[in-house]
DOTI-99597 format. One line per field, with one value per residue (C-alpha): residue in one letter; x, y, z; residue number from 1. Coordinates in steps of 0.001 Angstrom, whole numbers, padded with zeros to 6 digits. Example, Ala and Ser with C-alpha at 12.3 -4.5 7.8 and 13.67 -1.06 7.14 Angstrom:
res = A,S
px = 012300,013670
py = -004500,-001060
pz = 007800,007140
n = 1,2
END
This chain:
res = X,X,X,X,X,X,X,X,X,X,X,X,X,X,X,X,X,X,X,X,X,X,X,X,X,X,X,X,X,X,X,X,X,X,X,X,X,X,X,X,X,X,X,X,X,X,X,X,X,X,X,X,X,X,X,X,X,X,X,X,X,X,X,X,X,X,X,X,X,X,X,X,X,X,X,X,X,X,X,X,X,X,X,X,X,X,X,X,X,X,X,X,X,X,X,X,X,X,X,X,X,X,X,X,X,X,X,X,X,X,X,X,X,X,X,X,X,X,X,X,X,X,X,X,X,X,X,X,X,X,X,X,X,X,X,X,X,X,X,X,X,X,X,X,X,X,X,X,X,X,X,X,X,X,X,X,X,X,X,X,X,X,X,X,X,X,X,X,X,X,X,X,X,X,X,X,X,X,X,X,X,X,X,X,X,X,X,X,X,X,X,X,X,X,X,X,X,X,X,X,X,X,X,X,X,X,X,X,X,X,X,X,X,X,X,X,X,X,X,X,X,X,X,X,X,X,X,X,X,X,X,X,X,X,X,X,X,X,X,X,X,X,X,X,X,X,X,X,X,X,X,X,X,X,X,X,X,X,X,X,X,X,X,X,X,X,X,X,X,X,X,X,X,X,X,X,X,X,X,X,X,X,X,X,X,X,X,X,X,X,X,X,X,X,X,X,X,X,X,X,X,X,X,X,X,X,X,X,X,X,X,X,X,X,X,X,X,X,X,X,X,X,X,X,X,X,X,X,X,X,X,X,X,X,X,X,X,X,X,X,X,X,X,X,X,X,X,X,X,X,X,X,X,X,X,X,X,X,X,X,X,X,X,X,X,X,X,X,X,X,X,X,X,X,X,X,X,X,X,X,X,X,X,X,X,X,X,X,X,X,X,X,X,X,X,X,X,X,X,X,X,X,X
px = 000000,001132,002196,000174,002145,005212,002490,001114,004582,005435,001948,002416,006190,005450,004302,006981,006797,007206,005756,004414,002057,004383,003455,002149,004667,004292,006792,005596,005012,008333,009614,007927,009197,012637,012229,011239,013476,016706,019540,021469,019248,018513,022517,021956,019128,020789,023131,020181,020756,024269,023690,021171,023974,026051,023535,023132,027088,027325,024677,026766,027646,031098,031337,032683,035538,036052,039455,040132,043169,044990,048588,050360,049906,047482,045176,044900,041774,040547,037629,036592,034856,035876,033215,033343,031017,030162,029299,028766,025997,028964,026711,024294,026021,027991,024653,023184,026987,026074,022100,023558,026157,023478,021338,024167,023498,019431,021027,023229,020470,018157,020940,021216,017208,017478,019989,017773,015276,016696,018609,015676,013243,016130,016251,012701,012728,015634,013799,010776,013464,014949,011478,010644,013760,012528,009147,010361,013217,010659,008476,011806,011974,008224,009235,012219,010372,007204,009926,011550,008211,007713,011378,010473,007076,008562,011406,009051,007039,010577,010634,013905,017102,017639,020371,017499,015681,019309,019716,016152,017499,020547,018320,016029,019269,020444,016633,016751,020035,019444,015755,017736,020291,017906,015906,018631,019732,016064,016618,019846,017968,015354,018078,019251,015759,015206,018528,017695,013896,015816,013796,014694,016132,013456,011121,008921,007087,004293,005089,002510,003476,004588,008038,006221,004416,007064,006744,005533,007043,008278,009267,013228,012641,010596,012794,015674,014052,013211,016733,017724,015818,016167,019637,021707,025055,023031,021256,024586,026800,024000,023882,027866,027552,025069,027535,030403,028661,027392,030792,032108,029684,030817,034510,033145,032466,034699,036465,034696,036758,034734,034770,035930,034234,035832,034616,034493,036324,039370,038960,040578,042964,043943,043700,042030,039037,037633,035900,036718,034611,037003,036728,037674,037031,039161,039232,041355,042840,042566,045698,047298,045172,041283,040989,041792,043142,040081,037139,039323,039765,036129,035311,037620,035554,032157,033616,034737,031190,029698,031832,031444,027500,027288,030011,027543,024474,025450,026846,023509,021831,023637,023230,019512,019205,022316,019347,016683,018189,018878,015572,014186,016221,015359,012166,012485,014125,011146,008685,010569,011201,007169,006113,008517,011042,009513,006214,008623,010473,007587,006097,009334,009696,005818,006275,009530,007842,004815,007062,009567,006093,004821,008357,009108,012426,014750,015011,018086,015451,013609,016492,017704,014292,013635,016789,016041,012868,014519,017104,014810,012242,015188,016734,013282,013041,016380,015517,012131,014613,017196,014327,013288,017115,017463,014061,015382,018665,016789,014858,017971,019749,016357,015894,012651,009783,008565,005741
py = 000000,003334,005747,008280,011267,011021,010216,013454,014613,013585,014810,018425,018633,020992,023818,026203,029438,033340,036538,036261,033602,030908,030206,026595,024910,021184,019275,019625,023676,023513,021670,024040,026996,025487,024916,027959,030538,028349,030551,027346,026347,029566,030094,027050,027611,031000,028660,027673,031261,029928,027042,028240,031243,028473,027422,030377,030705,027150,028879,031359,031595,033347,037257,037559,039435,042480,043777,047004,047430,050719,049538,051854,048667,048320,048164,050451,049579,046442,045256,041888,039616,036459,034277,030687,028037,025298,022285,018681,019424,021191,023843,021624,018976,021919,023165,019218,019345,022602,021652,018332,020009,022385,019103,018344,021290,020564,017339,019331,021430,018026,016885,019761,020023,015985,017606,020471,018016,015911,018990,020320,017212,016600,019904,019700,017117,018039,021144,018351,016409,019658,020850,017449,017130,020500,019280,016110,017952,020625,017213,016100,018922,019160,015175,016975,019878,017640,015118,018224,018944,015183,015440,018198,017548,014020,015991,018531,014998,014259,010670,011608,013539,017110,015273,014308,017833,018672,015733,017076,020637,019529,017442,020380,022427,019784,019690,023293,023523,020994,022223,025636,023961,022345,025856,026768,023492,024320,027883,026349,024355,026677,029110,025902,025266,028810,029301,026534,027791,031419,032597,035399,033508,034732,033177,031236,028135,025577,022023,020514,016600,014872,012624,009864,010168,007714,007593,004210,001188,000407,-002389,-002846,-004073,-001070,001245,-000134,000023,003816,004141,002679,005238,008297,008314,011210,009633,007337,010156,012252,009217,008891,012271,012437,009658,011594,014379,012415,010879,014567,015914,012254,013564,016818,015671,013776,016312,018625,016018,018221,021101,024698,025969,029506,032259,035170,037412,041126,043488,045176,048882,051049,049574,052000,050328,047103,047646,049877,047508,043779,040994,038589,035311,032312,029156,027650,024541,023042,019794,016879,015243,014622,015711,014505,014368,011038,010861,013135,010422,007806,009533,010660,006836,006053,007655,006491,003108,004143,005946,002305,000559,003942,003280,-000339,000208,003313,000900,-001558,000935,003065,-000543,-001108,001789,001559,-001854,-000371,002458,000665,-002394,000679,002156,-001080,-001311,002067,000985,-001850,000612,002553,-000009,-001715,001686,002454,-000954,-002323,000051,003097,001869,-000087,002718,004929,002261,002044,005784,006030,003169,004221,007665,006440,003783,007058,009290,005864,005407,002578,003456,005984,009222,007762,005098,007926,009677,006479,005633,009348,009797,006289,007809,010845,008869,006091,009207,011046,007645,007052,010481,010163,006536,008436,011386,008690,006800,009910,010952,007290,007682,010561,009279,006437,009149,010949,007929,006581,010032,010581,011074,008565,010159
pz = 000000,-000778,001914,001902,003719,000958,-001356,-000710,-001119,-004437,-006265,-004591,-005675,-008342,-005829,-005309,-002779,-003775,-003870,-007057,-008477,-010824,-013973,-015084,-017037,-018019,-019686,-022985,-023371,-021374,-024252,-026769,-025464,-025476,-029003,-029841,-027196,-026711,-027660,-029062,-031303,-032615,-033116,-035283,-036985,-038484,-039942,-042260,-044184,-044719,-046507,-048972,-049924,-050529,-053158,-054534,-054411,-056307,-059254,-060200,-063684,-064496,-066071,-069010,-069499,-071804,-073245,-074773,-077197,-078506,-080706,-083228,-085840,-087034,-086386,-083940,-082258,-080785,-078558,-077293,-074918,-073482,-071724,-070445,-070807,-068259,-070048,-068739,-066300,-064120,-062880,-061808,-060058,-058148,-057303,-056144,-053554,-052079,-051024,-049949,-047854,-046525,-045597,-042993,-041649,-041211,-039769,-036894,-036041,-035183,-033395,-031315,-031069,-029567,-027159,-025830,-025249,-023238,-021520,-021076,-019660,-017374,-015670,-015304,-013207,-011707,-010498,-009119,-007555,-005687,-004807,-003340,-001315,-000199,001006,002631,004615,005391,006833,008613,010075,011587,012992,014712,015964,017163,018926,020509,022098,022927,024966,026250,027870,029298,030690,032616,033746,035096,032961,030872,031425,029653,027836,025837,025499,024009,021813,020269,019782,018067,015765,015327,014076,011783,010499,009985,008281,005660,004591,004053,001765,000177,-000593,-002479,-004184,-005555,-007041,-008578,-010336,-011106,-012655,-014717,-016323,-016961,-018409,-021229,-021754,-022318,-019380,-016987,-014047,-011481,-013250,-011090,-012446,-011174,-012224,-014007,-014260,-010771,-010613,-010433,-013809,-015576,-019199,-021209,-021894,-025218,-026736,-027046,-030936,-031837,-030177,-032157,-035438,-034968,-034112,-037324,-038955,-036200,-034688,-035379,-035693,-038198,-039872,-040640,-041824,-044208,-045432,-045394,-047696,-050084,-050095,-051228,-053881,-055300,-055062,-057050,-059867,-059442,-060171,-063289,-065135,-063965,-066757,-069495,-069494,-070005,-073299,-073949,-076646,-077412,-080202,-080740,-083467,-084740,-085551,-088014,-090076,-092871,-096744,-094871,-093225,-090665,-088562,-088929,-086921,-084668,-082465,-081140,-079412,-076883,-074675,-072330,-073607,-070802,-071270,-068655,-065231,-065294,-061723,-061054,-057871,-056943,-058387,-056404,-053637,-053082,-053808,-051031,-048946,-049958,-048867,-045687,-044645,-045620,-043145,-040773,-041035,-040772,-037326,-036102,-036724,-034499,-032196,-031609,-031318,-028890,-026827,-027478,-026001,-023060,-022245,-022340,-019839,-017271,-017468,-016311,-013853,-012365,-013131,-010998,-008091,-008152,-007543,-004849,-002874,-003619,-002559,000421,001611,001973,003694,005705,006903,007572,009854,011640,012017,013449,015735,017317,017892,019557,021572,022897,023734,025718,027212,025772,024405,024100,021921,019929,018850,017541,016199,014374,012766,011881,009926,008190,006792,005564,003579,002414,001000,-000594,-002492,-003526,-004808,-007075,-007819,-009811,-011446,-012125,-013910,-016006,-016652,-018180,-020187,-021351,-022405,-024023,-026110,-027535,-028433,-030881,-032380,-031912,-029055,-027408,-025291
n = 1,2,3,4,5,6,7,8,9,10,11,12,13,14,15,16,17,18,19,20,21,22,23,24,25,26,27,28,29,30,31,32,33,34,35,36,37,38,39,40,41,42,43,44,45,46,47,48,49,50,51,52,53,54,55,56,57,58,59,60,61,62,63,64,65,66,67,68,69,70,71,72,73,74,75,76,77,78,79,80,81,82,83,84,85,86,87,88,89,90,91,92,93,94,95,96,97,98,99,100,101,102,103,104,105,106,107,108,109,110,111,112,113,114,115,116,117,118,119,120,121,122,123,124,125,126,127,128,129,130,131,132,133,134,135,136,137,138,139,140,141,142,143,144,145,146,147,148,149,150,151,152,153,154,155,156,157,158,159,160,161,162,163,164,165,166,167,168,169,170,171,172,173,174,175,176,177,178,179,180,181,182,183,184,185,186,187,188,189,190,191,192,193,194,195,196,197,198,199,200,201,202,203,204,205,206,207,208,209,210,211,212,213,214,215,216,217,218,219,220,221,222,223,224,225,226,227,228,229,230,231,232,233,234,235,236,237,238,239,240,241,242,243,244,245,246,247,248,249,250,251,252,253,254,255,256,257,258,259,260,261,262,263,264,265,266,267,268,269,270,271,272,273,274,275,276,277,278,279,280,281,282,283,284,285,286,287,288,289,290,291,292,293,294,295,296,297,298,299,300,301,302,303,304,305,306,307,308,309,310,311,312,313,314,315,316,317,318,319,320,321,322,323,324,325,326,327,328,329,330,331,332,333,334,335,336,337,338,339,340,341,342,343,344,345,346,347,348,349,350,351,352,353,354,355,356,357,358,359,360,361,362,363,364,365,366,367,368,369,370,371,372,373,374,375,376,377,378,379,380,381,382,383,384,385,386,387,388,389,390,391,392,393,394,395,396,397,398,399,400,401,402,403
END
């Protein structure tokens, strides 16, 4: 059966104190505002304008170029333009490279976008996790206070030394001291969350989603096929390989040299002619360089990303099915400090209280179980971040959402 008192604990944990009223924020419009404010991504979304220049840069066709001649032979006057020609498809497999290369850069900024979301589902539970140490050392410290009074009265009743009354003081103190630690462990990681979500640090927010809402069990076959098709590492080996094989084309016909026109016209040339059409038509001859070494080189490559995916494939498989093992394990953790220990412990604490107020035993009894509870409830509150932290590490290694 569930204990209701730290039950009670863990479905307020969102709650947080200040002057002014905190926002609701639930994971998911925590998520979206992430996506849409986090300076990170927006650093690499701006990137985006980069790439398609390079496009543009790749379409360029070359100005021609004009030459003006004055000589004292004749004759005396010349003018002419000199334009290359890209033949072979040049132009457009130069423009295919450049939107492939710009593809690894839609590839980064998913990577980065995985990143923030697990960044950013982790501090939000970090933030429950501080808030509910908060609230159970704010408990421990109301079991300290109400065994002070407990010493006390038996003290007055002349049943136990003041050693005792002390003893209850000190524990008060200690109580005290770590409840105000923990007040600020909270802000810290209210100033981390904020700091991701691009929020103003001060920014108060009401949790919406408890720790112990632990996302859904999937399938460790499914989860490894979306990974095939998800995982970043996977993703950009893929495209890297796309990109080699457009600049390979590009390199082929480079092998089709550009062909040159020049034309124009001579100008007074006395007895001759006073204006006298002129051109030409040149090409370089590929003799002897036809970019060999870069076609084999680039096909070098392509061979190594195949051997780089088919390594990366069974290396993100393996991480999926590494992830997925410790989520069920921390799982597991969860549901044994839910079900056994922590009832256990509470039980303990209750009965060693009620046997000190009878007499029964003495205050270190009390002390002892007391201190049990308070470690028991804060293990069972990391064992439900450590389980979210793992889901969340299981997320970014598929590539995709999975709640």
């Amino acid at each position: 059966m569930k204990p209701l008192g730290f039950c009670a604990l863990i479905l307020a944990v969102a709650a947080s104190a200040g002057a002014q009223e905190p926002k609701k924020l639930s994971l998911q419009s925590a998520l979206d505002l992430a996506s849409r404010q986090n300076l990170d991504l927006l650093a690499a979304r701006a990137q985006r304008a980069v790439a398609q220049a390079g496009v543009r840069i790749a379409g360029q066709i070359p100005n021609p170029t004009a030459s003006v001649g004055v000589l004292r032979d004749t004759p005396h006057e010349a003018l002419f333009f000199d334009q290359q020609l890209e033949i072979g498809g040049r132009r457009g497999r130069r423009i295919e490279l450049a939107r492939q290369e710009g593809a690894l850069t839609e590839v980064d900024i998913a990577t980065l976008e995985r990143q923030v979301r697990r960044n950013v589902r982790e501090a939000f539970y970090n933030l429950a996790l501080a808030r509910g140490v908060s609230s159970q050392r704010g408990q421990a410290l109301k079991l300290a206070e109400r065994l002070h009074d407990i010493a006390q009265a038996r003290f007055d009743a002349g049943d136990v030394p003041q050693l005792e009354v002390f003893q209850s003081e000190l524990e008060v103190s200690r109580s005290r001291a770590d409840f105000q630690v923990a007040q600020q462990e909270e802000k810290v990681a209210l100033s981390e969350l904020n700091a991701l979500l691009n929020e103003p640090a001060a920014t108060d927010w009401q949790l919406e989603g408890p720790l112990d809402s632990l996302p859904p069990q999937i399938p460790l076959a499914e989860l490894v096929d979306r990974a095939t098709a998800s995982n970043a590492e996977l993703q950009r080996v893929a495209q890297e390989q796309k990109v080699e094989k457009s600049r390979q084309s590009l390199f082929e016909a480079e092998r089709i040299p550009n062909l040159g026109l020049e034309f124009g016209a001579d100008f007074n040339a006395p007895h001759d002619f006073r204006v006298g059409p002129r051109g030409q038509v040149t090409m370089e001859l590929p003799i002897f360089t036809r970019n060999q070494g870069e076609i084999a080189q680039s096909r070098a490559s392509q061979r190594a990303l195949g051997s780089e995916a088919e390594a990366t494939r069974r290396a993100v498989a393996g991480r999926v099915e590494s992830a997925y093992f410790e989520l069920d394990a921390r799982r597991a953790e969860v549901e044994l400090y839910h079900r056994d220990v922590l009832p256990a412990t509470e039980r303990l604490e209750s009965m060693a209280e009620e046997s000190y107020r009878a007499g029964k035993s003495s205050i270190l009894t009390v002390l002892d179980a007391q201190r049990n509870v308070q470690q028991v409830q804060q293990e069972y509150l990391q064992s439900l971040f450590n389980a979210q932290s793992s889901f969340a590490r299981l997320e970014e290694t598929v590539g995709v959402p999975l709640d």
